[in-house]
C-alpha positions as CSV (number, residue, x, y, z in Angstrom):
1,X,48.3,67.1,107.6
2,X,51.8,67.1,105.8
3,X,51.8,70.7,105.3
4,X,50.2,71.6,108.3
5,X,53.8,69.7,109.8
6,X,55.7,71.8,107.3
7,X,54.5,74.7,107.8
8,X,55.1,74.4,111.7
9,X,58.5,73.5,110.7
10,X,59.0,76.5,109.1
11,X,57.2,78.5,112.1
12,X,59.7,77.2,114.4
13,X,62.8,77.9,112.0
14,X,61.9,81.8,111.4
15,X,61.4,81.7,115.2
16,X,64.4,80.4,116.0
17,X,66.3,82.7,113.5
18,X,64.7,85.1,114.7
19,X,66.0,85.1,118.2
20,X,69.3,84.0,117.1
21,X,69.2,87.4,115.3
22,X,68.2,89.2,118.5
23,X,70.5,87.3,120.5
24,X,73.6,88.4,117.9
25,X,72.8,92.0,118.4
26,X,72.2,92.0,122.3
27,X,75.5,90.4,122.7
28,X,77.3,92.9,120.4
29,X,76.1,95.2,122.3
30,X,76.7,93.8,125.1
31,X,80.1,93.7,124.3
32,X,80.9,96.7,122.8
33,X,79.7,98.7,125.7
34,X,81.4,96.7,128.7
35,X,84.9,96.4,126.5
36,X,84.5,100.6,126.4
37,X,84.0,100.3,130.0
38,X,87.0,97.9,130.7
39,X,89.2,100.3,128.9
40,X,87.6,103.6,130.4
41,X,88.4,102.3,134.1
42,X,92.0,101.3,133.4
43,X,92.6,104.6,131.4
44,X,91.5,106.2,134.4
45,X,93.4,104.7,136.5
46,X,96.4,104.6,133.9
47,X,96.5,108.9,134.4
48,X,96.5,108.4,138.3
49,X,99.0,105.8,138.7
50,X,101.6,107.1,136.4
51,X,104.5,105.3,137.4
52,X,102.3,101.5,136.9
53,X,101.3,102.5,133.6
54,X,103.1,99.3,131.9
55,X,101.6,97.0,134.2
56,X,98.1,98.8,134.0
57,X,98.2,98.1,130.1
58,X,99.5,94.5,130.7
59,X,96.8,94.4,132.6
60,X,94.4,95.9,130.2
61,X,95.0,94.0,127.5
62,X,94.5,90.4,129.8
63,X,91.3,91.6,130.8
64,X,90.1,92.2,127.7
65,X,91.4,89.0,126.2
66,X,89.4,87.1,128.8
67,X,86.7,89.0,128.6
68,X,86.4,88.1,124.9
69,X,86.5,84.6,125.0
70,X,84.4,84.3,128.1
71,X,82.0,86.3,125.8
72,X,82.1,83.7,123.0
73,X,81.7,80.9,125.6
74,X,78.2,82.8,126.4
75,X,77.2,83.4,123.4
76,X,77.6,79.9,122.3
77,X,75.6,78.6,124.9
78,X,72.9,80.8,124.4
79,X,73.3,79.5,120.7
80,X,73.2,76.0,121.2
81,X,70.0,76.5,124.0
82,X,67.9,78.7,121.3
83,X,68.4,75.2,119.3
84,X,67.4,73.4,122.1
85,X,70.4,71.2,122.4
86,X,70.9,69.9,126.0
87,X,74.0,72.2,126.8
88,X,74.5,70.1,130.2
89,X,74.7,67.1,128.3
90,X,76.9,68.3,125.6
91,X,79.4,69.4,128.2
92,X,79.3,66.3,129.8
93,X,80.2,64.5,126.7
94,X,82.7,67.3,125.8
95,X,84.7,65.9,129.1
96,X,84.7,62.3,127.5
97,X,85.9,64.0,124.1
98,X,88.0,65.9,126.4
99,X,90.3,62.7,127.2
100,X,90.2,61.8,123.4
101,X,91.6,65.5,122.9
102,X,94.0,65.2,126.1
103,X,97.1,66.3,124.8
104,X,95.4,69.0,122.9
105,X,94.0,70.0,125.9
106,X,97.3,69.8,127.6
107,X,98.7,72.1,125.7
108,X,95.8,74.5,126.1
109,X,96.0,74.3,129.6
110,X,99.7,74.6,129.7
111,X,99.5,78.0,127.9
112,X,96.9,79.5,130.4
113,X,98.3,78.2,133.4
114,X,101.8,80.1,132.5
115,X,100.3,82.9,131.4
116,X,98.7,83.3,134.5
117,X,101.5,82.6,136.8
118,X,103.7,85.5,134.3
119,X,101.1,87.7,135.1
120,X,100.7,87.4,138.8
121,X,104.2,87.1,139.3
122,X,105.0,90.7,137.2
123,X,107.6,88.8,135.0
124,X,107.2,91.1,132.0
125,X,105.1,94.1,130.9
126,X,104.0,95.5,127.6
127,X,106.9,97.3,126.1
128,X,109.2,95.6,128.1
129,X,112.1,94.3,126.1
130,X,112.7,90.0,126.5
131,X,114.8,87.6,125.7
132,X,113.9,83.9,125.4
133,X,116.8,81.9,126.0
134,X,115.6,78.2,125.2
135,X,113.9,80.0,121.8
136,X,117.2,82.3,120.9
137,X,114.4,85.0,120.0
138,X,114.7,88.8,121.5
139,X,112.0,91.7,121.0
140,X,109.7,94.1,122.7
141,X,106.9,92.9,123.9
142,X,103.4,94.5,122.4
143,X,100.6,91.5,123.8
144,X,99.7,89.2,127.1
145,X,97.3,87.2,126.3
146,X,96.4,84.2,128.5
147,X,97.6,81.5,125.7
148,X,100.7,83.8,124.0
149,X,102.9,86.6,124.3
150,X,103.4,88.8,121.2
151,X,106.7,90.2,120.4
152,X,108.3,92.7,117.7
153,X,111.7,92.2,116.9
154,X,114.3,94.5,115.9
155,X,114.0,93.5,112.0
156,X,109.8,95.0,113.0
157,X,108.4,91.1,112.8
158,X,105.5,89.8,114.8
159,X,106.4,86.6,116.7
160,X,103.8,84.9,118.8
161,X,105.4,82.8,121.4
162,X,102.6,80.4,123.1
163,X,103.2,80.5,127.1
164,X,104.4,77.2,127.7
165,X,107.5,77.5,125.0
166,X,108.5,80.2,128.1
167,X,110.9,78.8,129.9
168,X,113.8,80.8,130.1
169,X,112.7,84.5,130.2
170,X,115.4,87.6,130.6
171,X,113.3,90.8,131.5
172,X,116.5,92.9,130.0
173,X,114.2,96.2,130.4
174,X,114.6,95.6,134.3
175,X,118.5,95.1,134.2
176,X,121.0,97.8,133.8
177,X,123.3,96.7,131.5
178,X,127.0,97.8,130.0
179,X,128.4,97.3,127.0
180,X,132.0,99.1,125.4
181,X,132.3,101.6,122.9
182,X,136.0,100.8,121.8
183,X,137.6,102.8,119.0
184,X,141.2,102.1,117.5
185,X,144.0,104.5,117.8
186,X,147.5,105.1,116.7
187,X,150.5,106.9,119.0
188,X,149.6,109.8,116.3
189,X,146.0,110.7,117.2
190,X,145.3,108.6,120.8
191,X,145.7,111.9,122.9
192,X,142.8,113.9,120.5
193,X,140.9,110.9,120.3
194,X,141.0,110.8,123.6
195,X,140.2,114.4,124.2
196,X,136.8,114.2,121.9
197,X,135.8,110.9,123.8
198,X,135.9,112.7,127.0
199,X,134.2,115.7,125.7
200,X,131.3,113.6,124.1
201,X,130.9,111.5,127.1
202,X,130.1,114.9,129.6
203,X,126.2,114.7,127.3
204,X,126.0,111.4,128.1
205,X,126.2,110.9,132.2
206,X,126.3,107.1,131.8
207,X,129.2,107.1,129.8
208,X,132.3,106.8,131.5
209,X,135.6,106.8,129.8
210,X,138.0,103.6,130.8
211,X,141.0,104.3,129.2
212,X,143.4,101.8,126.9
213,X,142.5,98.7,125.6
214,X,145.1,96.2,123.8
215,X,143.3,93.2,121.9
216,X,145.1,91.5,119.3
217,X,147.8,93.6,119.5
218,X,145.8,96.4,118.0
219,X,145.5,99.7,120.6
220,X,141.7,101.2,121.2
221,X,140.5,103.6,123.7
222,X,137.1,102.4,125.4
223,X,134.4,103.8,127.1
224,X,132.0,102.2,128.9
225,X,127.6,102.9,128.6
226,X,125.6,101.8,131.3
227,X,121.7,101.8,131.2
228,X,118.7,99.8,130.1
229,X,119.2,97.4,127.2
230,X,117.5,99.2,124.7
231,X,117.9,102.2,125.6
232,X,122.1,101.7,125.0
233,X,121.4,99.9,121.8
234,X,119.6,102.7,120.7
235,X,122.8,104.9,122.2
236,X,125.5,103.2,120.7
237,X,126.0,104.1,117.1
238,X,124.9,107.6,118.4
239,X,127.8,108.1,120.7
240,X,130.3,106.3,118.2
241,X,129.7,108.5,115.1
242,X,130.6,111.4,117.4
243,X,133.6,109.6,118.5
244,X,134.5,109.3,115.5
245,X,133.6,113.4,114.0
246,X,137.2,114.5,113.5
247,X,135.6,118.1,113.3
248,X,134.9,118.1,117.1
């Protein structure tokens, strides 16, 4: 009789294995095929809509994040059922751990709740470049997800920024901004330096030549670059070494 009980034991364990295995494989499938899906449609409609193909990415990427951990959710379930657990039960109880875990679950909530309203709201795309004021950290931002944002740096780090340490957010790819390109001049050269600036200024149309500048008693000529922040940044030491190329 005892291994008549063992042996059903062991029935019910290769069973259950068994589907577990089938289970495993369905949803990887399962997955694979609809994430291909996800990302055919918005590639699709990345080529028609050319001009929204930021926020078609940002938009992308969200889908898919969700899609992946509403996967995991399923397949968890589906886990804990082939087990015969009773799932109802265990999230019932999971709402009384829940207040245990409240200010985990805060936080959780926080993060999803901003990332959603950042989202909705079009506050920032992939590639746009930020700046987080309260957090004194700037870069280009590469991920949404609906708990973080994902930024590279200038220096080429990875910092992840969870959504509710967003409080102060400066889109600076959706400003045009200025900044001065001032180089220092004597009464010997000010009217050649001069000449070269305006001449290097006609291949750059948002360049515009201001004239002189006195700070600390020291005499510069400036110009002045107007133009998305990055791409000035990325302008600037361009501009100056020619300012500077006394062979012009």
């Amino acid at each position: 009789m005892k291994y008549l009980h063992l042996e059903k034991l062991l029935d019910t364990a290769v069973e259950k294995i068994i589907y577990i295995i089938i289970a495993s494989v369905l949803f990887y499938i399962f997955y694979r095929i609809l994430r291909k899906i996800i990302k055919h449609l918005f590639d699709n409609y990345s080529r028609i809509n050319l001009v929204d193909s930021a926020r078609v990415l940002t938009l992308s990427r969200l889908t898919l994040s969700v899609f992946q951990y509403l996967t995991v959710f399923l397949y968890i379930y589906t886990i804990l059922g082939v087990f015969g657990l009773p799932v109802a039960s265990l999230l019932a109880g999971a709402g009384i751990i829940g207040v245990g875990l409240g200010f985990a679950g805060r936080d959780l909530m926080t993060d999803i709740i901003n990332g959603f309203f950042i989202i909705v709201e079009h506050q920032v795309n992939v590639g746009d470049t930020v700046n987080f004021k309260n957090l004194d950290i700037t870069g280009t931002v590469t991920v949404i997800g609906i708990r973080s944002l994902t930024l590279k740096t200038v220096a080429g780090a990875l910092v992840f920024v969870p959504n509710r340490n967003i409080t102060a957010l400066a889109n600076l790819s959706r400003l045009d901004h200025y900044i001065f390109l001032d180089v220092p001049v004597t009464s010997e050269n000010v009217a050649d330096v001069k000449e070269r600036m305006i001449k290097v200024n006609k291949n750059y149309p948002n360049t515009e030549f201001v004239g002189v500048q006195i700070v600390d008693e020291k005499v510069y000529l400036r110009s002045q670059l107007t133009g998305p922040y990055l791409e000035i940044s990325e302008l600037k030491a361009q501009i100056l070494s020619q300012y500077y190329r006394l062979d012009d």
